[in-house]
N, C-alpha and C positions, 0 to 999 in steps of 0.2 A: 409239217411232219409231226408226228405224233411223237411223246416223250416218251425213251424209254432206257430202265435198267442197265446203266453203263456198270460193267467189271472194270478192273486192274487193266486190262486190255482197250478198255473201249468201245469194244463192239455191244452192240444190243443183245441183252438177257430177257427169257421170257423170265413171268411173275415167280417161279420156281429158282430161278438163276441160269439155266440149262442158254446158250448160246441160241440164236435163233437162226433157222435155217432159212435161208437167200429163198422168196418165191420164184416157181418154176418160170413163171413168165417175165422175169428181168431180164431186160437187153445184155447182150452183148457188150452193144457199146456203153450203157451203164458202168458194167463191171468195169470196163478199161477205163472210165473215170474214177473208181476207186482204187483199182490194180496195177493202173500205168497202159499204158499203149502197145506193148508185147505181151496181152493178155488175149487166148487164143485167135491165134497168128492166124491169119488164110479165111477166117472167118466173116460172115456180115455182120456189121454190127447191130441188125434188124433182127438176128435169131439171138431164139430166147434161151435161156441158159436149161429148160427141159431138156431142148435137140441137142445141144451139146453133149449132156449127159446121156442122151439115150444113143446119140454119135459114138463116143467115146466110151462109153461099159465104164462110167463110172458112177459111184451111186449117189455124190453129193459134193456141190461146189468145194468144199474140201480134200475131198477123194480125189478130185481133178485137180486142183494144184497138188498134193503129195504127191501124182503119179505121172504127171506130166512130164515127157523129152525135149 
């Protein structure tokens, strides 16, 4: 895996610092190995985190956890 721009947080910074947004075609089941296992419930873990978003009417793996019931 490629090195990159860890913040205060951890997460990967692009070369500006700005937070890097998750590609459209991450698993499901990926994300529940970063997320934990009750990361979208009812789901396959073969769909890609696009369909979710375009499921859900939200605009960005983050939009989706903030608005998530």
């Amino acid at each position: 895996m490629a090195h990159c721009n860890d913040g205060l947080d951890d997460r990967c910074r692009d070369e500006n610092g700005t937070i890097r947004r998750k590609r459209g075609d991450t698993r499901i089941d990926t994300l529940r190995e970063e997320d934990g296992d009750n990361f979208a419930p009812g789901r396959r873990g073969d769909m890609h985190l696009d369909t979710l978003l375009e499921e859900t009417g939200a605009d960005s793996l983050r939009d989706y956890l903030r608005n998530k019931k």
